[in-house]
N, C-alpha and C positions, 0 to 999 in steps of 0.2 A: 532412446531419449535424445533430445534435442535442446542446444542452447537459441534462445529465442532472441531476436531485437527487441532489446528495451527502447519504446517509446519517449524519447525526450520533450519537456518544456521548448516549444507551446505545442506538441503535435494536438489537434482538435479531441483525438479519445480521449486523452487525459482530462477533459472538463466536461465530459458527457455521461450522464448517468446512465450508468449499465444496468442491463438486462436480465430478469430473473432468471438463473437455468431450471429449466422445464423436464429434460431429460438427462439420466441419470446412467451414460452409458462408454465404451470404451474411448469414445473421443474425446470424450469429454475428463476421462482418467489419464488417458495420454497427454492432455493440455496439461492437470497440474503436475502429472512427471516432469513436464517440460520445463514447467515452471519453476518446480522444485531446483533443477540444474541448474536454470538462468538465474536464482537467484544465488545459489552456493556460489556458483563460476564469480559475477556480479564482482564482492562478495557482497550478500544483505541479509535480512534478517526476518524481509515479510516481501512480496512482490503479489500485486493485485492482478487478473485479468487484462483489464484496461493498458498496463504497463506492456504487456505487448500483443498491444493493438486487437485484442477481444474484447469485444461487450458483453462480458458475462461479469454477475456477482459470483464470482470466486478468486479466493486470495487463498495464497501460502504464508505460512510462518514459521521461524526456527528462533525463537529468544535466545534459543543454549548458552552462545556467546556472552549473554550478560545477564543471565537466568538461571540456575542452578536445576529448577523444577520445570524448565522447560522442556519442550519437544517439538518435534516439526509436528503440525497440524494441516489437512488440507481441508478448508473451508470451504460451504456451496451458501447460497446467500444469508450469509449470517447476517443476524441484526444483534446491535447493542438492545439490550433489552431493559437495562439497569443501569445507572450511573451514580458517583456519589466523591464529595471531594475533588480537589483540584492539585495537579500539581505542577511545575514548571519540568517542560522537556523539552532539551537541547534536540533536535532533527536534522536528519539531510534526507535524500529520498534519489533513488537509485532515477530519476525520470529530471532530476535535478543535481546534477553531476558539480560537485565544487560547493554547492551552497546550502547551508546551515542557517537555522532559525529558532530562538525561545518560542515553544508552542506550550500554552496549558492546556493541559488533558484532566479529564477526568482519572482520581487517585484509582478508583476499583472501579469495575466494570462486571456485566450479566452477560452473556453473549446465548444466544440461539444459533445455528445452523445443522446442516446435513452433512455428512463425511462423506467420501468421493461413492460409495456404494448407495449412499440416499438412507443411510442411518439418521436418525434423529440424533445432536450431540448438545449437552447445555452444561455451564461449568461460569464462576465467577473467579476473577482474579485481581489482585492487587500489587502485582509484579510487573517487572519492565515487559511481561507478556501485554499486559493492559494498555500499553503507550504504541506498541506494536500494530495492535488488532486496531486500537482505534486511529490510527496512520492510514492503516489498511482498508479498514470499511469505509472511511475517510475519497477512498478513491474511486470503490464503486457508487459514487455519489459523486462524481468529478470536482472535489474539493482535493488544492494540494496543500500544504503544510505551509505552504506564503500565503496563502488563503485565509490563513489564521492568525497574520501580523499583521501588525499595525500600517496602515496605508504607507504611511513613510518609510518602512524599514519594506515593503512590498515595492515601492518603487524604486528606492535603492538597489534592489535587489533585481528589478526588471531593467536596470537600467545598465546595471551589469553584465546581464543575460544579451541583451543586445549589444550592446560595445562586444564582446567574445567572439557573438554571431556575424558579427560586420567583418571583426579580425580572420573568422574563421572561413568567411566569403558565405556562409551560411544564410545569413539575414533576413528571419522569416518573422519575426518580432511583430 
């Protein structure tokens, strides 16, 4: 297993929709090992495909840390399938380093996907797992979580990113 380069805000994968995986096979199982790591390393809690720099719909997740009934999951293109309720959730996002935003999410959620072997797996939840996956799915769909603020609090916030990037000599904004 391998720690991977998280993609950071603006690299292009992050706002391109990814690509359905089609096969179901050991590179594709060594990808979410890897990702598995690069998130624990991180540390995080979900890390999408896209995050470093694959366009595939598959995300990792581990809630544990503020989930009692969690567990790591390896997802292959899940879809929300159900939604219901609203709730307010504080975020940051590992492709977003420093910065934090009130997103409303949907309170429960339906989810469909494959487990890394190409099992069928379907399950509802209404735990901080739910604020997670929809973060996560959220990304193979190149939406980030400022994506979901308010225009002002989105340019405050880009406005930041670039001041850093200028400091940083970075300046790709």
């Amino acid at each position: 297993m391998a720690i991977l380069e998280i993609r950071e805000y603006p690299d292009p994968i992050l706002k391109q929709k990814a690509k359905p995986v089609e096969q179901m096979d050991d590179s594709l199982r060594r990808l979410l090992d890897d990702m598995v790591e690069t998130m624990y390393a991180a540390p995080g809690v979900g890390l999408a495909a896209p995050q470093v720099g694959v366009s595939l719909r598959a995300i990792v997740v581990d809630a544990s840390p503020k989930d009692e009934s969690a567990q790591l999951m390896k997802l292959v293109n899940p879809v929300i399938t159900y939604a219901e309720g609203s709730v307010p959730s504080e975020e940051g996002c590992l492709s977003l380093p420093e910065v934090t935003g009130e997103v409303v999410r949907a309170k429960k959620i339906s989810v469909e996907a494959l487990d890394e072997y190409g099992k069928p797996v379907s399950f509802t939840t209404d735990t901080f797992l739910a604020i997670v996956l929809q973060h996560e799915i959220d990304h193979l769909d190149g939406i980030l979580f400022i994506d979901r603020l308010s225009r002002l609090k989105q340019d405050l916030i880009k406005r930041r990113l670039k001041k850093r990037a200028k400091k940083e000599g970075t300046d790709q904004l």
